[in-house]
PAMI-81608 format. One record per residue (C-alpha): x, y, z; residue in one letter. Coordinates in nm, 4 decimals. Layout:
BEGIN
x	y	z	residu
X	Y	Z	a
...
//
This chain:
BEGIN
x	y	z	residu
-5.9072	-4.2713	1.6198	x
-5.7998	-4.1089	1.3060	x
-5.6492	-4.3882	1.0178	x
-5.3295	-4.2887	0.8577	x
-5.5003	-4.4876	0.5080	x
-5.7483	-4.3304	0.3277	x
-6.0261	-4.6155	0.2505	x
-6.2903	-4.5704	0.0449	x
-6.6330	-4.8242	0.1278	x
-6.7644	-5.0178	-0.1543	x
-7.0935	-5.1542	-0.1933	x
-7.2793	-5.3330	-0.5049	x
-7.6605	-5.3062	-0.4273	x
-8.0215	-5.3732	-0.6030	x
-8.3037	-5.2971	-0.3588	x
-8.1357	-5.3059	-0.0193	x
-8.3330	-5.0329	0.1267	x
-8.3567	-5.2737	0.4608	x
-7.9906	-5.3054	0.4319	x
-7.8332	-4.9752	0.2720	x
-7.8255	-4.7642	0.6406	x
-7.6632	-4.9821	0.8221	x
-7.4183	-5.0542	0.5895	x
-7.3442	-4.6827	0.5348	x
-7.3086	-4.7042	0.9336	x
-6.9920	-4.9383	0.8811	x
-6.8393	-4.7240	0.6281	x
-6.8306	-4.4641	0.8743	x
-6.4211	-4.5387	0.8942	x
-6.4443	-4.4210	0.5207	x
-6.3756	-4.1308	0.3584	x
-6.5587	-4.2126	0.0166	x
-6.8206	-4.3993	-0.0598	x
-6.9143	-4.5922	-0.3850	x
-7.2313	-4.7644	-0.4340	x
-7.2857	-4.9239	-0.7657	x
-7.6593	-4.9998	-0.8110	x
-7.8320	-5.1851	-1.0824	x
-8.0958	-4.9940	-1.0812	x
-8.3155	-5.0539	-0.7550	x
-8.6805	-4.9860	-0.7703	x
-8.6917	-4.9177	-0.3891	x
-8.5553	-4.6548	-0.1766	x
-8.1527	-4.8195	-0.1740	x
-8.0377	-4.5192	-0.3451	x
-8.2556	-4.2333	-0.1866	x
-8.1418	-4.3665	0.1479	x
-7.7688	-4.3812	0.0163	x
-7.7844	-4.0377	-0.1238	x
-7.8698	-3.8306	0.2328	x
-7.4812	-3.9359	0.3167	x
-7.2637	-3.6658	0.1876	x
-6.9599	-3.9734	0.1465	x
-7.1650	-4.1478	-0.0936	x
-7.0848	-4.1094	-0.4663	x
-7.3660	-4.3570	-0.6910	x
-7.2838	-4.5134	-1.0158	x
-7.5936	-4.7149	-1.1297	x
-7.5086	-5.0140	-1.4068	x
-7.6736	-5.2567	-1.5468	x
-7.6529	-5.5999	-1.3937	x
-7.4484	-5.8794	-1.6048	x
-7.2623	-6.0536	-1.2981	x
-7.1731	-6.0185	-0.9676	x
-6.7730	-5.9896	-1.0724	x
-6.8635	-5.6898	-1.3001	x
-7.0401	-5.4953	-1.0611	x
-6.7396	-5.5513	-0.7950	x
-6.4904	-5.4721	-1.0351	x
-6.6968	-5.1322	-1.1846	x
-6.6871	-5.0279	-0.8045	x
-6.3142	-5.0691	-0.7805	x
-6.2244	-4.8899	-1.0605	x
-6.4298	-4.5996	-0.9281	x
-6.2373	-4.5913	-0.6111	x
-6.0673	-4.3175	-0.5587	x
-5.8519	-4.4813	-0.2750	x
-5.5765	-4.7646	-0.2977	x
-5.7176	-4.8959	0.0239	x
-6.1273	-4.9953	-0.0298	x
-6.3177	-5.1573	0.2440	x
-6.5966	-5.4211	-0.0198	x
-6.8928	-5.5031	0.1882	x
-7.2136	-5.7479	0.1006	x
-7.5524	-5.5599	0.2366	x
-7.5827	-5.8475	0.4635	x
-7.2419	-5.8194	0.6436	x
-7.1961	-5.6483	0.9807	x
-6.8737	-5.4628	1.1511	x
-6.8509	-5.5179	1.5032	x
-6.6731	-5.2711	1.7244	x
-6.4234	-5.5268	1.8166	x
-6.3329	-5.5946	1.4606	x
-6.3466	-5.2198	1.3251	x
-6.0495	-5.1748	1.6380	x
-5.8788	-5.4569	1.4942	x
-5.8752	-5.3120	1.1603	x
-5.7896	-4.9469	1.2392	x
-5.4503	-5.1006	1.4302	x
-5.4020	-5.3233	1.1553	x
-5.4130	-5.0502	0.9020	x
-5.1735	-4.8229	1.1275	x
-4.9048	-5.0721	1.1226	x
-4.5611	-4.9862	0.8931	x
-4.5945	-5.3654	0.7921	x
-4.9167	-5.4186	0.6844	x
-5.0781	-5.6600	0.4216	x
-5.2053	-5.6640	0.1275	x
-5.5102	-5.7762	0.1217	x
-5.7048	-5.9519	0.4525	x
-5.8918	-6.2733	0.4472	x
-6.2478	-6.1835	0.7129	x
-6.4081	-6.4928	0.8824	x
-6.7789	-6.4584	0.8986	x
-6.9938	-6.5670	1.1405	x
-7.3424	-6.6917	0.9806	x
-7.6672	-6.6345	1.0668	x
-7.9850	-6.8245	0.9353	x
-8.3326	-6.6031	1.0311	x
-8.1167	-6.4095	1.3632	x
-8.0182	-6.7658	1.4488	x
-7.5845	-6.8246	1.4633	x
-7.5252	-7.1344	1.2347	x
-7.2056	-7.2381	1.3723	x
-7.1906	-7.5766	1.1187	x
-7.3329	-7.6715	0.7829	x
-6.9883	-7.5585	0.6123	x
-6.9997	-7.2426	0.7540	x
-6.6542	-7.2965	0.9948	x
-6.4424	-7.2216	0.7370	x
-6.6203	-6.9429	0.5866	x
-6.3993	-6.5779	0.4746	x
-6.3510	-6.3785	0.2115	x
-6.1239	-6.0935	0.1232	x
-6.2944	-5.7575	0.2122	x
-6.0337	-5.5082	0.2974	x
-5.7242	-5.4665	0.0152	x
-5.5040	-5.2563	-0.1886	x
-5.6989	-5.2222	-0.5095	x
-5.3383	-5.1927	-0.6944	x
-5.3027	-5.5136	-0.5799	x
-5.6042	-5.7243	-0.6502	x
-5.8853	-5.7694	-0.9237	x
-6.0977	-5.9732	-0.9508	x
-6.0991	-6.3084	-1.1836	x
-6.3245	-6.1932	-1.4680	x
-6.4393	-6.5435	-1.5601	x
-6.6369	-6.6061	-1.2548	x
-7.0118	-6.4558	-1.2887	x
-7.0867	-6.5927	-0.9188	x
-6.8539	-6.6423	-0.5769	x
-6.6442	-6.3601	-0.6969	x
-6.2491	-6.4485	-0.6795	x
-6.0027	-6.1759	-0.5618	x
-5.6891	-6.2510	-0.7121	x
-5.4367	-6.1187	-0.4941	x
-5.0864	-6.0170	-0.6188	x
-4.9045	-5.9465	-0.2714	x
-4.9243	-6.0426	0.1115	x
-5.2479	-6.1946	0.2614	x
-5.3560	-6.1494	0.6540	x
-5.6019	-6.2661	0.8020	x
-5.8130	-6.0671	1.1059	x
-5.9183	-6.2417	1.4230	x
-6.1992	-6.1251	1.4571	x
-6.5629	-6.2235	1.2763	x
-6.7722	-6.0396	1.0187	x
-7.1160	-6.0991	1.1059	x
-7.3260	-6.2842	0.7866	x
-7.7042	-6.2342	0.8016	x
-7.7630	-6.4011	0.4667	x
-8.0915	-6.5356	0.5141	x
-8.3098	-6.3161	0.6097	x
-8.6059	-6.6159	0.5741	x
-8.5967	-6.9841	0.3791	x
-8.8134	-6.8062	0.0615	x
-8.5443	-6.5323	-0.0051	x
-8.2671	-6.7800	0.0446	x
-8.4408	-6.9985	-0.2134	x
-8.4374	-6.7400	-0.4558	x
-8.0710	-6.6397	-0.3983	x
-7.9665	-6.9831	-0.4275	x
-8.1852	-7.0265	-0.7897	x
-8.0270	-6.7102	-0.8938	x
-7.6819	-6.7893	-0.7980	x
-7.7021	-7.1900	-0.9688	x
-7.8085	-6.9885	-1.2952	x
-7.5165	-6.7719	-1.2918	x
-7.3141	-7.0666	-1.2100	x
-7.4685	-7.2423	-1.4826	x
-7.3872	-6.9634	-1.7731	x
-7.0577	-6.9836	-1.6179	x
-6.9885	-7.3173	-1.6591	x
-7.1127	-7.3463	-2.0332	x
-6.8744	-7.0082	-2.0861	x
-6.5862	-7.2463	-2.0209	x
-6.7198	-7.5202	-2.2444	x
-6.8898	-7.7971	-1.9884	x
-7.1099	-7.9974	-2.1574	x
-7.4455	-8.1115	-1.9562	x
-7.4553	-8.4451	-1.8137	x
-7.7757	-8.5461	-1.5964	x
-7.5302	-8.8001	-1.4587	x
-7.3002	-8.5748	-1.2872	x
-7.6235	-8.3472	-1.2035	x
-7.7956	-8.5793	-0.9541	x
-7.3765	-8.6919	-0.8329	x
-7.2789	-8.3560	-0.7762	x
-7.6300	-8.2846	-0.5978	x
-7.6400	-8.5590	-0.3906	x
-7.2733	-8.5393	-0.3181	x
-7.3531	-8.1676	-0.1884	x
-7.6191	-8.2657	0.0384	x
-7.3922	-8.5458	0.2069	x
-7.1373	-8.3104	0.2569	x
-7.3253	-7.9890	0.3843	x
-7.5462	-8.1835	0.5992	x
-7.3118	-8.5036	0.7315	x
-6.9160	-8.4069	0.6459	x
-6.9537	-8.0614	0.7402	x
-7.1834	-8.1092	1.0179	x
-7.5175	-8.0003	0.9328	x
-7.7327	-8.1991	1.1499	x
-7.5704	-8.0307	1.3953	x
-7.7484	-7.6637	1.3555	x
-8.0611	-7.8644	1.4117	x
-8.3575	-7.7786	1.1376	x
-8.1469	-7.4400	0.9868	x
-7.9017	-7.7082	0.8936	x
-8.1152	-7.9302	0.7322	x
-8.2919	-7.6746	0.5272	x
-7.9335	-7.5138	0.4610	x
-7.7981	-7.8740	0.3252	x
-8.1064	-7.8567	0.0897	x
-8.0959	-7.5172	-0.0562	x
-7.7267	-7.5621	-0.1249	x
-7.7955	-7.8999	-0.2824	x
-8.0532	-7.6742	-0.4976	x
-7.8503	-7.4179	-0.6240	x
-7.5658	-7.7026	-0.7214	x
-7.9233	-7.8862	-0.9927	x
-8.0061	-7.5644	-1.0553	x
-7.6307	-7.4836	-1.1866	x
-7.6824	-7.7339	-1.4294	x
-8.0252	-7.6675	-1.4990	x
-7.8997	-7.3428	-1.6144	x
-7.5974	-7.5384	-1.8144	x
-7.8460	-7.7339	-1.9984	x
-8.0653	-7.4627	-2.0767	x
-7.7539	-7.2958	-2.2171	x
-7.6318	-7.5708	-2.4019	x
-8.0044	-7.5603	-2.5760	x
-7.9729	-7.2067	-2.6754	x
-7.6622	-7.2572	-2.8822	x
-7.7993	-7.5212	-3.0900	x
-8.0663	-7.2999	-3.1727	x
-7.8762	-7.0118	-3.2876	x
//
């Protein structure tokens, strides 16, 4: 089925050679499509480049809202389709989008739920219920917020829908990896945080730890997704120390420049 909108398929990458094809594969409802990598030293952008859509812009890494919005403003379509390399189309939900998208009165901008996975295994708790995100939208219409270096923000200046069908979310891949991401993700936090002026208090540290470990693994039903939630509860409860890990170490720079 042919779509009356043009869309063009964006993608911010740094070695996602295990990732990059079937990625491509989803944009395949694209006419264009931008990859912005920060300069992989595997075969992301080799792979990428044997698809004649693909148009590569590499640039440096400084945060993940950068990188989103440097793919944006390369898009040469209003309508862009802004995929993670470890989210997955299903049939059902590419149909879903094509009708949407052939409608007179469509949105603006369309919230996707995701459906999680933790090493192939569906976590269907641990805060993951009420997980979406924007991913298809009118670039005239939306930016995103420049102040946040981590868990981008779309601002949206128009009408919001919301699909019914679920993005699939393989996000950890295996506990190490997730580690990492969740280290890396705290810093940015972190350098985020002390951006806006926070000061560091080891007080509200071990609060806002503990406090995220109670609610991962108890409020939101972690216990639940057996021992993927417990190790979820914990490496979400790591990357909120490590945020102000990365706050303090900051806050220590500063007062020695």
């Amino acid at each position: 089925m042919e779509l009356k909108e043009k869309i063009s398929g964006l993608i911010i990458t740094f070695n996602e050679e295990k990732n990059i094809q079937e990625i491509l594969d989803d944009f395949s409802i694209c006419d264009e499509i931008i990859v912005v990598d920060s300069f992989s030293s595997d075969q992301t952008v080799a792979i990428a480049q044997q698809n004649p859509k693909v148009k590569i812009i590499q640039h440096a890494f400084e945060d993940f809202t950068k990188q989103r919005n440097v793919a944006l403003d390369a898009a040469a379509n209003d309508w862009v389709l802004f995929l993670d390399g470890d989210e997955r189309i299903t049939p059902e939900l590419r149909q879903e989008m094509i009708l949407e998208l052939d409608k007179a009165d469509k949105k603006d901008a369309y919230y996707f739920y995701r459906k999680f996975y933790f090493a192939g295994k569906p976590i269907n708790f641990s805060g993951t219920q009420t997980d979406k995100n924007f991913r298809l939208f009118r670039k005239s219409k939306c930016r995103y917020v420049a102040d946040k270096k981590v868990h981008e923000t779309l601002a949206v200046n128009g009408s919001i829908g919301v699909f019914n069908n679920k993005l699939l979310h393989f996000s950890v891949s295996d506990y190490d990896s997730y580690k990492n991401k969740m280290i890396h993700y705290g810093e940015l936090k972190g350098q985020e945080l002390f951006n806006k002026g926070k000061k560091f208090s080891v007080f509200i540290q071990y609060l806002k730890s503990a406090f995220k470990f109670f609610k991962t693994y108890f409020l939101r039903l972690g216990f639940l997704d057996g021992k993927e939630g417990l190790q979820l509860s914990v490496l979400q409860t790591l990357s909120v120390f490590e945020t102000y890990e990365s706050l303090k170490k900051e806050q220590l720079k500063s007062k020695l420049v």
